[in-house]
DRENTORKOL-3810 file (N, C-alpha, C; in nm, 4 decimals):
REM DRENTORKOL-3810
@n.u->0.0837; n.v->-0.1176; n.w->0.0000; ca.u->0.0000; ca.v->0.0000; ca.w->0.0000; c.u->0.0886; c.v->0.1244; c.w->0.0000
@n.u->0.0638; n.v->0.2316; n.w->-0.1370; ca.u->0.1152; ca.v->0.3407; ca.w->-0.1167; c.u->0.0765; c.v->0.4747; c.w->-0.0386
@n.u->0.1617; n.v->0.4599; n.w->0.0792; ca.u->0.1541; ca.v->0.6369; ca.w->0.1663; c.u->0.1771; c.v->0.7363; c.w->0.1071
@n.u->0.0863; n.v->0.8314; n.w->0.0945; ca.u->0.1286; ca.v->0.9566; ca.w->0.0484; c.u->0.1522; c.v->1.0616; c.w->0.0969
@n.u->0.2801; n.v->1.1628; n.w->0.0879; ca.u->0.3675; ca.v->1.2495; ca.w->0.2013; c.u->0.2744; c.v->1.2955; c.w->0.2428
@n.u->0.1669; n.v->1.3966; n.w->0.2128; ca.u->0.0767; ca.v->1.4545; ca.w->0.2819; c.u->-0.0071; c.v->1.3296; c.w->0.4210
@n.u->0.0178; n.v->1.2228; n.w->0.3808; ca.u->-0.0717; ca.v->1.1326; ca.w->0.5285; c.u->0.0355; c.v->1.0852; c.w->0.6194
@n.u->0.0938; n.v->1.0689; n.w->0.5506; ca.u->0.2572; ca.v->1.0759; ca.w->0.6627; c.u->0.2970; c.v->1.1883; c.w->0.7068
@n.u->0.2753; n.v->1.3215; n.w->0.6735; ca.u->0.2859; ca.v->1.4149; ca.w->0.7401; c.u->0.1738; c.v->1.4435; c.w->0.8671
@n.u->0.0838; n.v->1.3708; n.w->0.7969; ca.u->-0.0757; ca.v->1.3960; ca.w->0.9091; c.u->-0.0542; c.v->1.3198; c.w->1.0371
@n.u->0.0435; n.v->1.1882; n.w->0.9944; ca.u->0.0451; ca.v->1.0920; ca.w->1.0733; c.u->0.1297; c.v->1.1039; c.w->1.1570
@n.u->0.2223; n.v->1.1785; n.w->1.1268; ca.u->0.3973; ca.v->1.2167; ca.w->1.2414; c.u->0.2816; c.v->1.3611; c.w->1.3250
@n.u->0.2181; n.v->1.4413; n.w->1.2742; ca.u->0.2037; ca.v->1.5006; ca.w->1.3225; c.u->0.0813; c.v->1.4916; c.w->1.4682
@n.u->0.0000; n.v->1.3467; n.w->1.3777; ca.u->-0.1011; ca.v->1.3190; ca.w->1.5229; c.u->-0.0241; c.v->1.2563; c.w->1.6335
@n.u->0.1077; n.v->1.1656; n.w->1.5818; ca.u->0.1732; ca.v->1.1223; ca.w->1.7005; c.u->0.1970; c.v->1.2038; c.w->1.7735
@n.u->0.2868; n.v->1.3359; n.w->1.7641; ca.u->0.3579; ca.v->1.4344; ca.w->1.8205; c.u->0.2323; c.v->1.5062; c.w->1.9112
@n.u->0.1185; n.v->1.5230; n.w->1.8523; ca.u->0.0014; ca.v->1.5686; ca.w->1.9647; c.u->-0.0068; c.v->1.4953; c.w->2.0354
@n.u->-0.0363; n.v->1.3540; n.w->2.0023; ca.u->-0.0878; ca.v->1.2538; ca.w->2.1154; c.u->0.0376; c.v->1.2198; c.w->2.2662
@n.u->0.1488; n.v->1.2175; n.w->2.1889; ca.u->0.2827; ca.v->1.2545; ca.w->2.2838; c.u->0.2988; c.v->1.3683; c.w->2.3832
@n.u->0.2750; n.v->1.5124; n.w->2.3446; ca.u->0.2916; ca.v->1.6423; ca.w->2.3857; c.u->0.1628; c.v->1.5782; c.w->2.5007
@n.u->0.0418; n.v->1.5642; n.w->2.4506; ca.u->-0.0725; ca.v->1.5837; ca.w->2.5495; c.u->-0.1507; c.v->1.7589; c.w->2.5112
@n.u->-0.1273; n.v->1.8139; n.w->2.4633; ca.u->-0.1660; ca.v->1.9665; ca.w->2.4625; c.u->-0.1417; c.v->2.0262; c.w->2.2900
@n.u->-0.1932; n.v->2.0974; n.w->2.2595; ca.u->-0.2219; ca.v->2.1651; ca.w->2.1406; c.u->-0.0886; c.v->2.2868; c.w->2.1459
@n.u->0.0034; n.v->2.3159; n.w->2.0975; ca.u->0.0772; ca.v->2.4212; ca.w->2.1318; c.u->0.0481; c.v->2.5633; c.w->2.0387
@n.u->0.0774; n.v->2.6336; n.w->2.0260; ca.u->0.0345; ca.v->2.7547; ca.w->1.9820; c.u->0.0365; c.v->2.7413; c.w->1.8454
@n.u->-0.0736; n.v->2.8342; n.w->1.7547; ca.u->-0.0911; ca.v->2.8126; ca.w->1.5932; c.u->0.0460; c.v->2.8344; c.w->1.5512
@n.u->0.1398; n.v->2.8914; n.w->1.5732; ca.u->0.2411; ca.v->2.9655; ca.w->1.5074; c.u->0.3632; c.v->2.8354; c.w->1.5430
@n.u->0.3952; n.v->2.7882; n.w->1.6535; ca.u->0.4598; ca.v->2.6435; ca.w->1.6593; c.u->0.4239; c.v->2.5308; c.w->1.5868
@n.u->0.2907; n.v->2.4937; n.w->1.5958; ca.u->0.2359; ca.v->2.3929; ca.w->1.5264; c.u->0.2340; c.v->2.3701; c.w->1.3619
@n.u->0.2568; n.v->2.5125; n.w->1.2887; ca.u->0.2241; ca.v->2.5594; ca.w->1.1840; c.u->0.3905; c.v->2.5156; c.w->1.1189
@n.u->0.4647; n.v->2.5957; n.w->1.2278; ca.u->0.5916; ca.v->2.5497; ca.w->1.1875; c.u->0.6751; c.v->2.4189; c.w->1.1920
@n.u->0.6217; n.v->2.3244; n.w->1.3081; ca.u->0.6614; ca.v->2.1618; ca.w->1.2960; c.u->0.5458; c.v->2.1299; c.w->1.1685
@n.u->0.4508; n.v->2.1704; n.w->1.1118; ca.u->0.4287; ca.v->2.1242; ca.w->1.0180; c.u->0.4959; c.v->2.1444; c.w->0.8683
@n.u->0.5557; n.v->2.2588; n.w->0.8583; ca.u->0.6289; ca.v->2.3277; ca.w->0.7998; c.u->0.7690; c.v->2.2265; c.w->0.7621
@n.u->0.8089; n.v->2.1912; n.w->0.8770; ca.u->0.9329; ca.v->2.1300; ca.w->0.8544; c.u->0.9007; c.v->1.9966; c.w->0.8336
@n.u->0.8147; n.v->1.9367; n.w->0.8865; ca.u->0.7575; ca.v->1.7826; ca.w->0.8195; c.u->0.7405; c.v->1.7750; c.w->0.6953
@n.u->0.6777; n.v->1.8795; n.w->0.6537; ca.u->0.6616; ca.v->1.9010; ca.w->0.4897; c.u->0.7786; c.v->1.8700; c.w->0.4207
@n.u->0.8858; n.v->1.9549; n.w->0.4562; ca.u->1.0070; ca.v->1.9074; ca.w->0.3902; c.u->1.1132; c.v->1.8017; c.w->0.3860
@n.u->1.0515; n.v->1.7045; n.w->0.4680; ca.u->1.1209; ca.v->1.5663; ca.w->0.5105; c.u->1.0745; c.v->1.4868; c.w->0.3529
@n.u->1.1467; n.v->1.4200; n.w->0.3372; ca.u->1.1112; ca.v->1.3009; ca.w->0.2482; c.u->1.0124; c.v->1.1995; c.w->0.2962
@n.u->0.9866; n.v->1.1113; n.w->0.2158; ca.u->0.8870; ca.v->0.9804; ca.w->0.2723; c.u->0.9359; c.v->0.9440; c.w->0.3188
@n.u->1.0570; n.v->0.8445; n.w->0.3353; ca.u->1.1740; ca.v->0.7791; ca.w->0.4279; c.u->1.1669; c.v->0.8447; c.w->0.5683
@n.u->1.1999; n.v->0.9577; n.w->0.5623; ca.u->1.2461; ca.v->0.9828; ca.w->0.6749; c.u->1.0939; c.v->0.9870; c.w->0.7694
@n.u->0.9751; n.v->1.0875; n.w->0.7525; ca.u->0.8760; ca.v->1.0340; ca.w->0.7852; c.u->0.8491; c.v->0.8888; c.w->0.8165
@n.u->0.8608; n.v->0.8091; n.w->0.7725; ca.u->0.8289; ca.v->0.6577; ca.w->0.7743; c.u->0.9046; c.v->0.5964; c.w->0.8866
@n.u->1.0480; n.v->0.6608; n.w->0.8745; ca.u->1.1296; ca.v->0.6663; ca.w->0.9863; c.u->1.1055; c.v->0.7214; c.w->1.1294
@n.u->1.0274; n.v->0.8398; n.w->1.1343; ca.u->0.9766; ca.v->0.8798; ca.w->1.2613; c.u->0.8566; c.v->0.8543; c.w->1.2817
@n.u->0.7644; n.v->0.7730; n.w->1.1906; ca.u->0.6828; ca.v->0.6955; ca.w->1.2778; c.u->0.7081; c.v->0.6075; c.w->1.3284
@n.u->0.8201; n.v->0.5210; n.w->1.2676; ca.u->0.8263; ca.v->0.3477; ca.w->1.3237; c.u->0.8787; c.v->0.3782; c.w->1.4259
@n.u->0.9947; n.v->0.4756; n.w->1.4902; ca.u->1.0514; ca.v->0.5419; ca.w->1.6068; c.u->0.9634; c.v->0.5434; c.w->1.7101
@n.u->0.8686; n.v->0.5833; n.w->1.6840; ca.u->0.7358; ca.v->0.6501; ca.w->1.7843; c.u->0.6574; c.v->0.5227; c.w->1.8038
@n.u->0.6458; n.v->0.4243; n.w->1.7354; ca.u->0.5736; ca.v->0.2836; ca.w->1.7396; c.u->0.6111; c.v->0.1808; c.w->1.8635
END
C-alpha cells in the first residue's frame, strides 16, 4: 500500500500531539508542520516506526 507524504505528514504530526498531550500555539504547530513538509517519505516513515 502506497503512503502519500501529505498522510505521513498527518500521521507524524497526530503522534507528536498525542505525545505532547496539549495543542501548542498556531504559530509552533504551523511550523513543525512546515518542517515535516520538507522531510522526504523515508524519513517520515522513519519517525513513525521510532514513535511505534
Amino acid at each position: 500500500m502506497h503512503i502519500t507524504h501529505k498522510v505521513l505528514v498527518d500521521q507524524v504530526s497526530a503522534n507528536l500531539f498525542k505525545k505532547s498531550g496539549k495543542l501548542e500555539s498556531q504559530r509552533s504547530w504551523l511550523a513543525m508542520r512546515n518542517y515535516l513538509e520538507q522531510l522526504d517519505t523515508e524519513q517520515l516513515k522513519l519517525i513513525l516506526k521510532e514513535d511505534s
